[in-house]
N, C-alpha and C positions, 0 to 999 in steps of 0.2 A: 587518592581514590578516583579524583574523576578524569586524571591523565590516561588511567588504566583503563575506566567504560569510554573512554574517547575513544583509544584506540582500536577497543575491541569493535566498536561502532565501523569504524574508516576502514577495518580489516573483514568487517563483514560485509560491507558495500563495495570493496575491492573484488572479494570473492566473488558477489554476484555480479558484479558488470564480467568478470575474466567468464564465469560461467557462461552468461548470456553469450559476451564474443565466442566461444568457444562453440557453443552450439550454430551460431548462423555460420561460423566457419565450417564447422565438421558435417552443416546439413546440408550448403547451401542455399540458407534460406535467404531471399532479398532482403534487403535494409526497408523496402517500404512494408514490407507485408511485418517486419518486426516491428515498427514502429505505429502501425495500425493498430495491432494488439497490443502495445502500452498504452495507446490512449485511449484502447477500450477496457482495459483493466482498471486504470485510473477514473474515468467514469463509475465504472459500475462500484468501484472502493471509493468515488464521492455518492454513490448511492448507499452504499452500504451505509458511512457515514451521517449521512441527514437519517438516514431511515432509527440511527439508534438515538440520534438528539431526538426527533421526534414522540420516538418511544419513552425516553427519558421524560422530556415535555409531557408527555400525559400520563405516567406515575407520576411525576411532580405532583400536575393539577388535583390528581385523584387523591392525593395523600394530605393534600391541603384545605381540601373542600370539607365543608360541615356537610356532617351527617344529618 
């Protein structure tokens, strides 16, 4: 079974990198201007993520505290 979600992992991230080339080909989009927007994507998805530990973090507290 996990031969099988490996695969399907490595054939989904195939897909999207052939995607993504496929698009800066077919737009001519520069290579810097794509890679601007991944590391702004990446930010804002390490924003994303603190913001839901955070959230997390304080249901925890709230759930713990005496009444």
């Amino acid at each position: 079974m996990a031969k099988k979600s490996r695969r399907s992992f490595i054939t989904s991230v195939l897909a999207c990198v052939a995607f993504v080339a496929a698009a800066i080909w077919s737009w001519d989009l520069p290579v810097e201007d794509v890679l601007s927007y991944l590391v702004l994507l990446l930010v804002l998805l390490l924003v994303i993520i603190a913001a839901a530990l955070a959230g997390g973090a304080l249901l925890n507290w709230l759930r713990r505290r005496k009444k």
